[in-house]
C-alpha positions as CSV (number, residue, x, y, z in Angstrom):
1,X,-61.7,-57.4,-29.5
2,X,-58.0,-57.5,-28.2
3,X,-56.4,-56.5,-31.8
4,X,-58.2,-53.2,-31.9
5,X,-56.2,-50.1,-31.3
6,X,-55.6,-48.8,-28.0
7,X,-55.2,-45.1,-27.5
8,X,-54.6,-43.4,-24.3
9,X,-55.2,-40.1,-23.4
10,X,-52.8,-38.0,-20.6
11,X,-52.5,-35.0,-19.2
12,X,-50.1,-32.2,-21.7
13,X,-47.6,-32.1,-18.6
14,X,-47.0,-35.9,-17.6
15,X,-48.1,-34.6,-13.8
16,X,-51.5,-37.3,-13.4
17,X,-50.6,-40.3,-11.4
18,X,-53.3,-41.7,-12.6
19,X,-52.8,-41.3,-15.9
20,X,-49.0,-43.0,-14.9
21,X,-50.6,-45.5,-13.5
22,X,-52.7,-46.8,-16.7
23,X,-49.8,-45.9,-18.8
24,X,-47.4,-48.0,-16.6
25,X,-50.0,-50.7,-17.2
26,X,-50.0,-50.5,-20.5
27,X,-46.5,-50.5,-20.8
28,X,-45.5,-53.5,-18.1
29,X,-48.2,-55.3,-20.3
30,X,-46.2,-54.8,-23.5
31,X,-49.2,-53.2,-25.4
32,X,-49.0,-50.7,-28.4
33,X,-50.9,-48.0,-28.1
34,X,-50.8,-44.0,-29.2
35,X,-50.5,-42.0,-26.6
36,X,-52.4,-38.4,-27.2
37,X,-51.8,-35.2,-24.9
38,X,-54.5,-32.9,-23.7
39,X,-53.9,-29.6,-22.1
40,X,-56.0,-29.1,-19.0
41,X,-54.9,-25.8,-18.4
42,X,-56.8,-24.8,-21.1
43,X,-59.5,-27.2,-20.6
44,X,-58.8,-29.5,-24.0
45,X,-60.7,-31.8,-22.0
46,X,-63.5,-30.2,-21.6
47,X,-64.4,-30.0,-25.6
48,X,-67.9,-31.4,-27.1
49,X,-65.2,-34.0,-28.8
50,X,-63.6,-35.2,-26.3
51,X,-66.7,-35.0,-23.9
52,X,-68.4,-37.3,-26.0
53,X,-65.4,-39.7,-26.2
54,X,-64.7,-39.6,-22.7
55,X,-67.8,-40.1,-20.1
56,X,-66.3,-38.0,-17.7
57,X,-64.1,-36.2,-19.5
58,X,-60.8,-36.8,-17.5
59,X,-58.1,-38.3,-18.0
60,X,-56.1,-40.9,-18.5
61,X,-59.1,-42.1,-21.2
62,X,-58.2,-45.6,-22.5
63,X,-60.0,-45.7,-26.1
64,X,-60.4,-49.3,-27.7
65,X,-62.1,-49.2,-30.8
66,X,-65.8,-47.8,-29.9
67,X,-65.4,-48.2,-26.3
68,X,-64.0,-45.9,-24.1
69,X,-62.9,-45.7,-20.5
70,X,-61.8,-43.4,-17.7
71,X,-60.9,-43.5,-14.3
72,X,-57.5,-45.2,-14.2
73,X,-58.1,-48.2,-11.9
74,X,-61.5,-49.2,-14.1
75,X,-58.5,-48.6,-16.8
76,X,-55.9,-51.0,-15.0
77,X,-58.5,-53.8,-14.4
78,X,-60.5,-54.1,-17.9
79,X,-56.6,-54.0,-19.2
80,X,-56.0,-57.0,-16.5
81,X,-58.9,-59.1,-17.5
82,X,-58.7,-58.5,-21.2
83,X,-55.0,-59.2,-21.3
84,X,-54.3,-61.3,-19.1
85,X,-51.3,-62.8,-19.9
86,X,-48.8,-60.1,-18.1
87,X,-50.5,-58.9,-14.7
88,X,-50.5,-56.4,-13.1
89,X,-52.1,-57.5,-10.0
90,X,-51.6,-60.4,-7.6
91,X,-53.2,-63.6,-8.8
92,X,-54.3,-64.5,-5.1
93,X,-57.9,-63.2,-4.5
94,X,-57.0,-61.8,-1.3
95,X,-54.1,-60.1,-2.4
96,X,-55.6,-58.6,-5.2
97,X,-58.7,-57.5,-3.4
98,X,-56.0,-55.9,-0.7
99,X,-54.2,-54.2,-3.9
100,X,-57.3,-52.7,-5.3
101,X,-58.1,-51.2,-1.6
102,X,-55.1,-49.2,-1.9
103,X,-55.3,-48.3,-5.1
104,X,-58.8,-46.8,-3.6
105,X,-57.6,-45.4,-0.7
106,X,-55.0,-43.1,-2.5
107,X,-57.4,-41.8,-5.0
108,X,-59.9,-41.0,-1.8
109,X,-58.3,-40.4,1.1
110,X,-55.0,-37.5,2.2
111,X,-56.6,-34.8,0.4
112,X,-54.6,-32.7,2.6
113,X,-50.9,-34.3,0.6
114,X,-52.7,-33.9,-2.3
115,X,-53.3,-30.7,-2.2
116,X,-50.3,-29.6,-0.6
117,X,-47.7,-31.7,-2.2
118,X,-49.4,-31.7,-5.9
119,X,-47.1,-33.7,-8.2
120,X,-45.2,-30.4,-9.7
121,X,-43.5,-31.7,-6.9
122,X,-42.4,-35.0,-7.9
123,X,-42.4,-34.3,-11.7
124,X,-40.8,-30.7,-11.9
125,X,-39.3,-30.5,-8.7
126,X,-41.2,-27.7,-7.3
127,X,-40.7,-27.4,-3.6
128,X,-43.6,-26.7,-0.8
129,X,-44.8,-24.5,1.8
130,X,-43.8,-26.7,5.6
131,X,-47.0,-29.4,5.8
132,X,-50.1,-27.9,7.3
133,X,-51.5,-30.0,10.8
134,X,-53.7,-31.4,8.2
135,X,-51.5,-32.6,6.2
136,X,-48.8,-34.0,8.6
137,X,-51.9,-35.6,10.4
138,X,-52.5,-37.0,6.4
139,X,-49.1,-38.1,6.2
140,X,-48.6,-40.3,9.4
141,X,-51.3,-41.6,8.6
142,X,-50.3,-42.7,5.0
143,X,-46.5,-43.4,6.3
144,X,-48.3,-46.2,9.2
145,X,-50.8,-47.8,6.6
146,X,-47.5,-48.2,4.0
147,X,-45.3,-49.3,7.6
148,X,-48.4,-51.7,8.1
149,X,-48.1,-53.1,4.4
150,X,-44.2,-53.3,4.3
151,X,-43.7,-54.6,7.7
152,X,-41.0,-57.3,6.8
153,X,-39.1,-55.0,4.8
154,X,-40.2,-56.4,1.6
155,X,-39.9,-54.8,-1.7
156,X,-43.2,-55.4,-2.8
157,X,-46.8,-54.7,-1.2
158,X,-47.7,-58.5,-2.4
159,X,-44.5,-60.4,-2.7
160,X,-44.4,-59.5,-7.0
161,X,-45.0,-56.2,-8.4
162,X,-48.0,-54.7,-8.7
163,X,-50.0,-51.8,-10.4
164,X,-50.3,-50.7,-6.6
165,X,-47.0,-50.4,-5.8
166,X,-46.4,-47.6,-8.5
167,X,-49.8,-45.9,-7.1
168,X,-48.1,-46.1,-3.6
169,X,-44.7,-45.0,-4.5
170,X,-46.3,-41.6,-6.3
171,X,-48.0,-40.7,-2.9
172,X,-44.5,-41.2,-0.8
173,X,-42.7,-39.1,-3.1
174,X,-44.7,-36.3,-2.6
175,X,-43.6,-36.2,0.6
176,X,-39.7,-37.6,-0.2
177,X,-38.8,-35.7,-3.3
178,X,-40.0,-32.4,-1.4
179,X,-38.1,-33.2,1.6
180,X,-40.3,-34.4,4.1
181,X,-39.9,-36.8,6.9
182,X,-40.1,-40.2,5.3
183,X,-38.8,-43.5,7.2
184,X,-35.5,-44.7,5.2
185,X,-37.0,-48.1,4.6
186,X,-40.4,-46.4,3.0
187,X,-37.8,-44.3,1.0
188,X,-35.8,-47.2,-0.1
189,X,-39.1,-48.4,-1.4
190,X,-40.1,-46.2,-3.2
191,X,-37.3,-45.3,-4.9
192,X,-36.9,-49.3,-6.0
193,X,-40.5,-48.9,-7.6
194,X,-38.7,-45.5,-9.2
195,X,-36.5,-47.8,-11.2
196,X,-38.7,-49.9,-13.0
197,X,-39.0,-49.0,-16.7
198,X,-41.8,-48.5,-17.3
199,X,-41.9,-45.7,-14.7
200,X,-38.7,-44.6,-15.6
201,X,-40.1,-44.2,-19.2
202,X,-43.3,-41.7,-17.4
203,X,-41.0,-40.0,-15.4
204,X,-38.8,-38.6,-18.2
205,X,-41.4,-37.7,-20.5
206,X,-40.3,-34.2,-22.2
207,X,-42.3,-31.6,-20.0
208,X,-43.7,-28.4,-21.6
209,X,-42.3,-25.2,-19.1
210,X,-45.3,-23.9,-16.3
């Protein structure tokens, strides 16, 4: 099963975090893989082709031969148990279990930052309206769970870097990279995750004009 072709399927503009987040993955794990672009502003997702590859038709889609898979953390953990050999998440059961409940969390929780800070604003540098109360009240409460996980100051959520670590540093530099009030240690951090790369290689992606 693991020599069979992977292809993974993105967003046209390079704006998903989740699709960053499996193609970080892929990457960190030294995989070979095609990467295909659809356009979601014209719904190329939404075709009876793709809809039939994809089971939700979103993206990132991770194709492997006949099987297919969306959703980018089911993407990051069938990559972590069927190639093992470079993780991506802690090896500690604890850890990892900790790693995947952030990963969770930012996919389900601060709507308001999502929806307020899209990431136009971390990947084309499009500014924001000032924060709604919503959304500040979204954002102290991200900026105290990530002051809760990085309480000594380290540089990593789990001592090594993880998949989660990218997935946090995204949702802080909605905030940074629009100007908002970010502690300077949370900022250091996520600017160190900024380096890597393999995000590096995401973040300057050739982007078509809005």
């Amino acid at each position: 099963m693991n020599h069979r072709p992977l292809t993974l399927y993105v967003d046209a503009h390079f704006t998903s975090p989740y699709a960053m987040s499996a193609f970080v993955t892929l990457r960190e794990k030294g995989l070979e893989f095609e990467l295909l672009t659809l356009n979601l502003d014209t719904a190329e997702n939404q075709t009876e082709a793709f809809a039939h590859l994809s089971l939700t038709g979103r993206v990132p889609t991770l194709v492997q031969g006949e099987f297919a898979l969306s959703e980018s953390s089911a993407i990051t953990e069938y990559l972590e148990e069927v190639f093992p050999q470079v993780p991506v998440y802690p090896a500690e059961p604890r850890q990892r279990a900790r790693a995947r409940q952030v990963q969770a969390w930012l996919r389900s929780d601060l709507m308001p930052i999502r929806q307020e800070r899209s990431t136009l604003v971390v990947f084309y540098g499009l500014k924001g309206e000032p924060l709604s109360s919503a959304a500040q009240a979204a954002s102290h409460k991200l900026i105290n769970a990530a002051q809760a996980l990085l309480a000594d100051g380290r540089d990593y959520l789990f001592g090594e870097w993880s998949i989660a670590d990218v997935d946090l540093a995204v949702m802080l530099n909605r905030l940074i990279l629009n100007g908002d009030s970010v502690p300077a240690n949370l900022v250091a951090y996520a600017q160190h995750q900024w380096q890597r790369p393999s995000v590096q290689e995401w973040v300057k992606q050739a982007r078509p004009s809005l």
